[in-house]
C-alpha positions as CSV (number, residue, x, y, z in Angstrom):
1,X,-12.5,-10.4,32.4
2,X,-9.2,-10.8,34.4
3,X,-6.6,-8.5,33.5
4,X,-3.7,-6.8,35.0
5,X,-3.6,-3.3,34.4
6,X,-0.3,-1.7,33.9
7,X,2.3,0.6,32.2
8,X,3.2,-2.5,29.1
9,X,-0.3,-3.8,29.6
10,X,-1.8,-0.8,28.7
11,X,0.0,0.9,26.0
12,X,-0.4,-2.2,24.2
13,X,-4.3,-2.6,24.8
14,X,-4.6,1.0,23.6
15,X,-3.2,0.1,20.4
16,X,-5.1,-3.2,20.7
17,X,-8.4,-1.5,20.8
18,X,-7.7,1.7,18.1
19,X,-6.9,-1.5,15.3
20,X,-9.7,-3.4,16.5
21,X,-11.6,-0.5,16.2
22,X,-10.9,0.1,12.4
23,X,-11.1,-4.0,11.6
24,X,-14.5,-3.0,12.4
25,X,-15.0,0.4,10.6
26,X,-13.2,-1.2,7.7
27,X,-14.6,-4.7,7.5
28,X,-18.5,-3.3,7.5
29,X,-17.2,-0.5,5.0
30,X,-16.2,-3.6,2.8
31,X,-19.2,-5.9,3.3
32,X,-21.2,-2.6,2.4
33,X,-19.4,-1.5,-0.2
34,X,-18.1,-4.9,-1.5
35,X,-14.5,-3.7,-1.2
36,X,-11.9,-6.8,-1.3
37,X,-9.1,-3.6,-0.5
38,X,-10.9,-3.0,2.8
39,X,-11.8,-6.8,3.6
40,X,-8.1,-7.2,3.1
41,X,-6.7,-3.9,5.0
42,X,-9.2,-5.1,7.8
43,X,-7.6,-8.8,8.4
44,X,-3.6,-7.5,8.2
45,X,-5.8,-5.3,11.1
46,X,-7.0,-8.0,13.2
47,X,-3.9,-10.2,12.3
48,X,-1.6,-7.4,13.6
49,X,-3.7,-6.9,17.2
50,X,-4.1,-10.6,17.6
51,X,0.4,-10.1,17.3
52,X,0.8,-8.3,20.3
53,X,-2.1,-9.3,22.0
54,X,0.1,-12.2,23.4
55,X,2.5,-9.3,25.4
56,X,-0.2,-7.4,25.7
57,X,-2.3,-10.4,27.7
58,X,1.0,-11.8,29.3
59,X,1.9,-8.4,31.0
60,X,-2.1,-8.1,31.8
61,X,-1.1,-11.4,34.3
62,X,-2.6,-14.6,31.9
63,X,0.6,-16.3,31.5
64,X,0.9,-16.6,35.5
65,X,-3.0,-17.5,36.8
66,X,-2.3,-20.9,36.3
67,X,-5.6,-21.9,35.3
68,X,-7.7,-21.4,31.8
69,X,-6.2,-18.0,31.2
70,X,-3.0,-19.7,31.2
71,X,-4.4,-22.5,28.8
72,X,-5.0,-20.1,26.0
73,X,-1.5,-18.7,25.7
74,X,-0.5,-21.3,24.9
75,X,-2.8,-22.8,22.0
76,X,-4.0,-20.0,20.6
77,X,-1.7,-18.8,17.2
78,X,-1.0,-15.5,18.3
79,X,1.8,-14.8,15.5
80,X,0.6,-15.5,12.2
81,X,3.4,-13.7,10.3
82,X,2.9,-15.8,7.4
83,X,-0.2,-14.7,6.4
84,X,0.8,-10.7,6.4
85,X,2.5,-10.4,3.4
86,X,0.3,-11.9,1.3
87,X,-2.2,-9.8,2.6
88,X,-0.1,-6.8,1.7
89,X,0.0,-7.6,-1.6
90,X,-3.1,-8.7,-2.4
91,X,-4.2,-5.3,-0.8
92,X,-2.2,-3.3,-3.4
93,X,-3.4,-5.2,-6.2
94,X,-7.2,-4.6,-5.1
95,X,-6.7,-1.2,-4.3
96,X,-5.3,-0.5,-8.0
97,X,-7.8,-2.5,-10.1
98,X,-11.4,-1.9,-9.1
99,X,-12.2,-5.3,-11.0
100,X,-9.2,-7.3,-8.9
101,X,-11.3,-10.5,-7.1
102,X,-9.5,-13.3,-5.6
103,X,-9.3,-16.6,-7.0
104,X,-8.7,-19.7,-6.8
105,X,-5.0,-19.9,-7.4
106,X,-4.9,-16.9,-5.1
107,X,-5.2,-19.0,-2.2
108,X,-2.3,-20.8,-2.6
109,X,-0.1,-17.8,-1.6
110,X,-2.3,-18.5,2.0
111,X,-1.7,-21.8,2.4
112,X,1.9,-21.5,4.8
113,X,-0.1,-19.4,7.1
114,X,-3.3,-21.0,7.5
115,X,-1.0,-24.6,7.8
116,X,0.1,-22.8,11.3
117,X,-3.1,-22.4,12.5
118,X,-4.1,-25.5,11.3
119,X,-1.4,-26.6,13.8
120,X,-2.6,-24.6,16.6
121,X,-6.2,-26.3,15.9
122,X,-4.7,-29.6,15.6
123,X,-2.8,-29.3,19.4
124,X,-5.7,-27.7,21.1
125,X,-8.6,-30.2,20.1
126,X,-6.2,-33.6,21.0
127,X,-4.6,-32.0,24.4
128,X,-7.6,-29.5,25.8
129,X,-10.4,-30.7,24.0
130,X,-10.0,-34.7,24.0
131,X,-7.4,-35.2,26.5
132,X,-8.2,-32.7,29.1
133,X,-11.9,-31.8,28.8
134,X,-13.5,-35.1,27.4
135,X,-11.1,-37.9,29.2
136,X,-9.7,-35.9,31.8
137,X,-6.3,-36.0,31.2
138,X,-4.1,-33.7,33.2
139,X,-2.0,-31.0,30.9
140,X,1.8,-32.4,32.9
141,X,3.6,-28.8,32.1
142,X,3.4,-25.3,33.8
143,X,1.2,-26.1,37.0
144,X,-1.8,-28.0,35.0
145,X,-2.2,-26.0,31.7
146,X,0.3,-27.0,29.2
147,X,0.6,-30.3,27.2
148,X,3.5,-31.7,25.5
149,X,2.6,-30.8,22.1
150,X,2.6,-27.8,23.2
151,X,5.6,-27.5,24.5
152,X,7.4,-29.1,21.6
153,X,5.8,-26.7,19.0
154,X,7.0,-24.1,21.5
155,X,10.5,-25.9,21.7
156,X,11.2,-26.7,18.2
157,X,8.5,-25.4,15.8
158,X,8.0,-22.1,16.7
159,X,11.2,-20.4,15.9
160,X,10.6,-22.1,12.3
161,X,7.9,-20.6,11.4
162,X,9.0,-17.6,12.7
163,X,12.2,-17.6,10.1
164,X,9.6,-18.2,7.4
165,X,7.8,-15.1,8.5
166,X,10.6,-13.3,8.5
167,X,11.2,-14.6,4.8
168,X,7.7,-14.8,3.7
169,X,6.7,-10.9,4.3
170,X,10.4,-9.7,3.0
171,X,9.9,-11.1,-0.3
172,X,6.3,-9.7,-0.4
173,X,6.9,-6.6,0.6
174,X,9.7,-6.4,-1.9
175,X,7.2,-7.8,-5.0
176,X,4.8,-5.4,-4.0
177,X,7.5,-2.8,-4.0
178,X,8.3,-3.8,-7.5
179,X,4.9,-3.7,-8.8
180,X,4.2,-0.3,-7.2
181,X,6.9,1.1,-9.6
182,X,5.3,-0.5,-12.5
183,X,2.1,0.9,-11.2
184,X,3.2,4.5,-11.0
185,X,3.7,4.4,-14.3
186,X,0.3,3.1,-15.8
187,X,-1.2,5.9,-14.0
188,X,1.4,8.7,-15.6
189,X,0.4,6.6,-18.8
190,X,-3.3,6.5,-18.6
191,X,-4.3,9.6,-16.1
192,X,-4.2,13.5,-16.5
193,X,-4.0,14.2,-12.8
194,X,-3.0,11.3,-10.7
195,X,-2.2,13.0,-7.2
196,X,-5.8,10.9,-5.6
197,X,-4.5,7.4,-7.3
198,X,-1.0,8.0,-6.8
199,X,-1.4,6.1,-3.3
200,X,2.0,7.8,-1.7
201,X,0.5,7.0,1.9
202,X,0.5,3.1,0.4
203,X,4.3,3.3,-0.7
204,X,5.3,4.8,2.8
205,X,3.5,2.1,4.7
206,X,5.2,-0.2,2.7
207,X,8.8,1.5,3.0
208,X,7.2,1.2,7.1
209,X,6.6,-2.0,7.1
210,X,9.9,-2.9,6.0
211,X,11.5,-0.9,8.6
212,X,9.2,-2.8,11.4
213,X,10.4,-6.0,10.0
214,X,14.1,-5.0,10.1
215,X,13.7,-3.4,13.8
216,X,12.5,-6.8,14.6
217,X,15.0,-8.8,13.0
218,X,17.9,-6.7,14.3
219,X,16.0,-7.5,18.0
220,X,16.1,-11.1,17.3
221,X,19.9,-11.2,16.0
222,X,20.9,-9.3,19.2
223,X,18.7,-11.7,21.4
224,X,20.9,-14.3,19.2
225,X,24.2,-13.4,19.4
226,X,25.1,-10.7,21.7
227,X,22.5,-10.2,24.8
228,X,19.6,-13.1,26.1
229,X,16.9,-10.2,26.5
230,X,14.2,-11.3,28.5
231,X,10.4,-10.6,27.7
232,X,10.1,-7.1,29.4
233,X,13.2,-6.0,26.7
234,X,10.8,-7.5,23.8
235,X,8.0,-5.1,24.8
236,X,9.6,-2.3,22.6
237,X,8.8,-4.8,19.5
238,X,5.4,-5.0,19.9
239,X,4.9,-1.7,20.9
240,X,6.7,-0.3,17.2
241,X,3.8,-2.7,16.3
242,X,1.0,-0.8,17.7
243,X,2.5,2.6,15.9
244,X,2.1,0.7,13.1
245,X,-1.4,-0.3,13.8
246,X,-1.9,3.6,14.0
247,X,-0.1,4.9,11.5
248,X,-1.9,1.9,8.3
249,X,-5.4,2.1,9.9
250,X,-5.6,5.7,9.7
251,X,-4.0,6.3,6.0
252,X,-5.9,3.1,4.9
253,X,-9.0,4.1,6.1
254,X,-8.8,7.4,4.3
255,X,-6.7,6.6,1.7
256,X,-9.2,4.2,0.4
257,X,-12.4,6.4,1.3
258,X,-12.9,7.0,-2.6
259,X,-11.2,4.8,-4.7
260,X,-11.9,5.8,-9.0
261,X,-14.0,2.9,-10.8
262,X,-11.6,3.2,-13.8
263,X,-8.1,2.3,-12.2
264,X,-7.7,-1.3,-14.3
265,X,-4.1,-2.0,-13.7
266,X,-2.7,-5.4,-13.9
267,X,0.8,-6.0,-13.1
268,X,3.3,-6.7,-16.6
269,X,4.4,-10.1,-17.1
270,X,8.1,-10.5,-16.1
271,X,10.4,-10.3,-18.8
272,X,11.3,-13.4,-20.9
273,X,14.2,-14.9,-21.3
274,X,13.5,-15.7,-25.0
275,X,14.0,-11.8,-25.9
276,X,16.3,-11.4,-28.6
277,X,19.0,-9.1,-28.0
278,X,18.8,-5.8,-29.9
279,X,14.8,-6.1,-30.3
280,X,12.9,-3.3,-30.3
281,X,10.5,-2.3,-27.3
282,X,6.9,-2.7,-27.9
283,X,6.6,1.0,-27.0
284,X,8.9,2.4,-29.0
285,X,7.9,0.2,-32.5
286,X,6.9,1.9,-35.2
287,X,3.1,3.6,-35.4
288,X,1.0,3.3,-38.5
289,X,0.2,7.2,-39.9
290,X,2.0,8.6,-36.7
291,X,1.9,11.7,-38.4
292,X,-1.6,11.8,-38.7
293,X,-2.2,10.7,-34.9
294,X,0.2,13.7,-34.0
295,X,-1.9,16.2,-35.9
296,X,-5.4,14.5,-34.5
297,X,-4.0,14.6,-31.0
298,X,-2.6,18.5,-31.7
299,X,-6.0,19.4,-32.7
300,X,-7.8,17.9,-30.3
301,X,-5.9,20.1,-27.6
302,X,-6.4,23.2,-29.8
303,X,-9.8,22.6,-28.7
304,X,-8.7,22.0,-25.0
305,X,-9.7,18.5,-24.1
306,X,-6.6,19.2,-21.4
307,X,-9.1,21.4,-19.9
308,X,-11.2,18.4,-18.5
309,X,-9.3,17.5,-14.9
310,X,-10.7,13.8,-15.6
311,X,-9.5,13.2,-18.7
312,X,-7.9,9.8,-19.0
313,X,-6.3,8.4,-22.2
314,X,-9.7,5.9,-22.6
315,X,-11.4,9.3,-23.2
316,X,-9.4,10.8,-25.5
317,X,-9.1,7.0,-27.3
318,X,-13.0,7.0,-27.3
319,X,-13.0,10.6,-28.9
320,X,-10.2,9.7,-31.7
321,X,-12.0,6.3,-32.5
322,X,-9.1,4.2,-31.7
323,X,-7.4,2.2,-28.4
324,X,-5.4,3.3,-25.7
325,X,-2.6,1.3,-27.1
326,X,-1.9,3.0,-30.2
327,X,-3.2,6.2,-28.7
328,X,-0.1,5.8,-25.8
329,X,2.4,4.4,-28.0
330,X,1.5,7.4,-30.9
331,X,1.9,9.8,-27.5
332,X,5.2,8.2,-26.5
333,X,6.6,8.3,-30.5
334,X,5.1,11.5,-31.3
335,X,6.0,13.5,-28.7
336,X,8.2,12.0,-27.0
337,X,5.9,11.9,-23.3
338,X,3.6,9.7,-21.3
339,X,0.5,10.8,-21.3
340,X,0.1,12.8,-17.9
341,X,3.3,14.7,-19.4
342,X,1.3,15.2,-22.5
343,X,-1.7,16.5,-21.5
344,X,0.1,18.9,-18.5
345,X,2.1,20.3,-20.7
346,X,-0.5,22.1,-22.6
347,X,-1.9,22.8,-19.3
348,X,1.1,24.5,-18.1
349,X,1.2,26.7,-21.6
350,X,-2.4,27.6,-21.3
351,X,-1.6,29.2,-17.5
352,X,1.2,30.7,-19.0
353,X,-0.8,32.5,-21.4
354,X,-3.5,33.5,-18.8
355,X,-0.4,34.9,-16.9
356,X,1.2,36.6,-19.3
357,X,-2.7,38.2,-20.2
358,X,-2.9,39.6,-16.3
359,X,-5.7,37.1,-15.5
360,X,-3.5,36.7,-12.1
361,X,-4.8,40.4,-11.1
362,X,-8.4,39.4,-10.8
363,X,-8.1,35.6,-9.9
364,X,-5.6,33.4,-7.8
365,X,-3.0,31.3,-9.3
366,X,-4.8,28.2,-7.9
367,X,-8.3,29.1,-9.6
368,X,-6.5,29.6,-12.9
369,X,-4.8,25.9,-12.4
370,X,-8.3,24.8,-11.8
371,X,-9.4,26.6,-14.8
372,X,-6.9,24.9,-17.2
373,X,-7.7,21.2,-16.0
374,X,-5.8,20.9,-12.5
375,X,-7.3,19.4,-9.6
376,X,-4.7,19.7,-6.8
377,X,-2.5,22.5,-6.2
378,X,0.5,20.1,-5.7
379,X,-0.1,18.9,-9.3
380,X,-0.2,22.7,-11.0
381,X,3.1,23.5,-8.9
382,X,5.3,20.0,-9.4
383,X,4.4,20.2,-13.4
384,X,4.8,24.1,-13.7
385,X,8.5,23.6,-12.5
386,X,9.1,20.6,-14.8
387,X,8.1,22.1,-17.7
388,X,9.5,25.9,-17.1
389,X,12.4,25.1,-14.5
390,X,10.6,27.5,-12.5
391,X,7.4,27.9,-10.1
392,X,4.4,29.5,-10.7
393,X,5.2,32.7,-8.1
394,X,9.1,33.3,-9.6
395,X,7.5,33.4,-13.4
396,X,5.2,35.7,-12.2
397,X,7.8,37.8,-10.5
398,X,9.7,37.3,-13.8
399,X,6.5,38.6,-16.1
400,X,5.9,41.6,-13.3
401,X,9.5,43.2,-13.3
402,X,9.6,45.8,-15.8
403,X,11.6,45.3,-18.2
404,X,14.8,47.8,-19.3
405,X,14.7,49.9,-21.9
406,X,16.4,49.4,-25.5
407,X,20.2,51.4,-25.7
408,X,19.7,53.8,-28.8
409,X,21.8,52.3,-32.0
């Protein structure tokens, strides 16, 4: 295959060929597994390649050989910006709700991106195709391999639906955003230990992804306004792409290596604007026999249920004979916590107790966090200092230092 090997050329095939690398890994890792998250993260994969493959191709010499090289510059849709953000959200929603499928009205949300292709399809089969290839037409623009619909999307279409790119993925991103919040909290409401499903590599690609879009706005509003760059200064835009290529196939193929078949959540309605004023939260309404639930749930970590690491608020429902949703809200009432604060808390009073019993001097303070119903050091050390204001290792130091003795009355 003709290409041009050089400095731009090259950078840009190596990030070409590392995200084409995981589309694969990650598209027969979905058709295997039948996971929609990986199907999903493997398209924004190819989509994102097939982005800077233009630069990548037109520094590797195709724009200037003038012959069928040429020809495909120009009709294949290269940019299909449109079609990211939808992708990015979808992703989240599949990766957070094992039973997420895509729909029908799904679709919809594709429908501006796949109309530019539809485009793309529509000029190459009437200028190469039919004009060129079947009656023999002769493409009149850049020496024999450009028609004039081509041009004119080039001309006048082009920079439209790039502004709706822009648009489309801002207000995805910042949906997504929105609904990660809301996420976060179902898992501190239904999980234990949520450090595995807390997806913090997902949050910073998205926090990433808006600062790609804004380094490529701000590179468009200069090109605007202040400076006509030229293609060799817009090489530094698609190469921050091929970081990102890096940087979401690497944390997306790991992040989503194991995903837990009991993550269920679905993003809360927006709020009405029918909500009488002064109305009490759903949450915070009065429980039936609260009292009762308190002692039932008190009990019930008497016997340490906290000890399981996997414990969810569906087991404990299941093991109290009632629903998660009276089970959270009689949490939330009762004790005034979610329930990951809930069930950490007597975690975190259990290690204290193994502390303060010198279990430290035979074992490490991870094994006893283990031993109480933590799974990931992190976990034992963020909820030790929320409950006690201090870290495992000062409260230690604290219960080692002798104490002084009492003055004489």
């Amino acid at each position: 295959m003709y290409f041009e090997f050089g400095q731009e050329s090259s950078l840009l095939l190596l990030g070409f060929l590392h995200g084409m690398v995981f589309f694969f890994l990650l598209l027969k890792r979905g058709i295997e597994e039948s996971s929609l998250a990986d199907k999903l993260l493997a398209t924004l994969l190819l989509l994102l390649c097939l982005h800077i493959s233009q630069y990548m191709l037109g520094f590797g010499g195709w724009y200037d050989s003038h012959d069928g090289h040429s020809t495909f510059m120009f009709y294949f849709p290269f940019h299909n910006t449109l079609l990211f953000g939808p992708i990015i959200y979808f992703y989240f929603l599949s990766i957070s709700n094992q039973k997420f499928k895509l729909e029908r009205k799904h679709w919809l949300h594709f429908l501006p991106g796949l109309s530019m292709i539809l485009v793309f399809t529509f000029m190459y089969v009437s200028e190469v195709l039919i004009g060129h290839q079947l009656q023999g037409k002769e493409l009149p623009l850049h020496f024999g391999t450009q028609g004039n619909m081509a041009k004119y999307y080039q001309n006048h279409m082009a920079g439209l639906f790039h502004d709706l790119g822009y648009i489309s993925m801002f207000i995805y991103l910042a949906l997504t955003i929105a609904i990660y919040k809301n996420y976060r909290k179902y898992i501190n409401e239904n999980f234990s230990n949520t450090e595995e499903i807390k997806f913090s590599w997902l949050r910073n690609i998205l926090y990433a992804s808006i600062a790609l879009i804004g380094f490529g706005f701000v590179y468009d509003l200069v090109d605007k306004y202040f400076i006509d760059m030229n293609y060799a200064q817009y090489w530094f835009s698609y190469f921050a792409v091929v970081i990102f290529i890096y940087l979401i196939s690497i944390a997306g193929y790991m992040g989503t290596k194991q995903l837990p078949t009991n993550l269920n959540f679905i993003p809360p309605p927006p709020p009405t604007v029918n909500t009488p004023k002064g109305a009490i939260p759903k949450e915070v309404e009065e429980i039936p026999h609260l009292e009762e639930w308190k002692e039932k749930l008190s009990a019930l970590m008497k016997e340490g249920a906290f000890l399981d690491p996997g414990l969810s608020l569906q087991d404990l429902a299941t093991q109290l004979r009632t629903n998660t949703s009276v089970l959270s809200k009689s949490i939330n009432n009762g004790f005034g916590m979610n329930f990951n604060d809930f069930i950490n808390s007597h975690r975190v009073e259990a290690i204290k107790e193994k502390l303060r019993a010198g279990e430290h001097q035979q074992l490490t303070l991870t094994s006893i966090a283990y031993d109480c119903g933590f799974n990931s050091k992190a976990t034992f050390n963020r909820a030790f200092k929320k409950f006690t204001g201090q870290s495992p290792r000062d409260f230690l130091n604290q219960l080692d230092r002798p104490r002084p003795a009492m003055a004489n009355k």
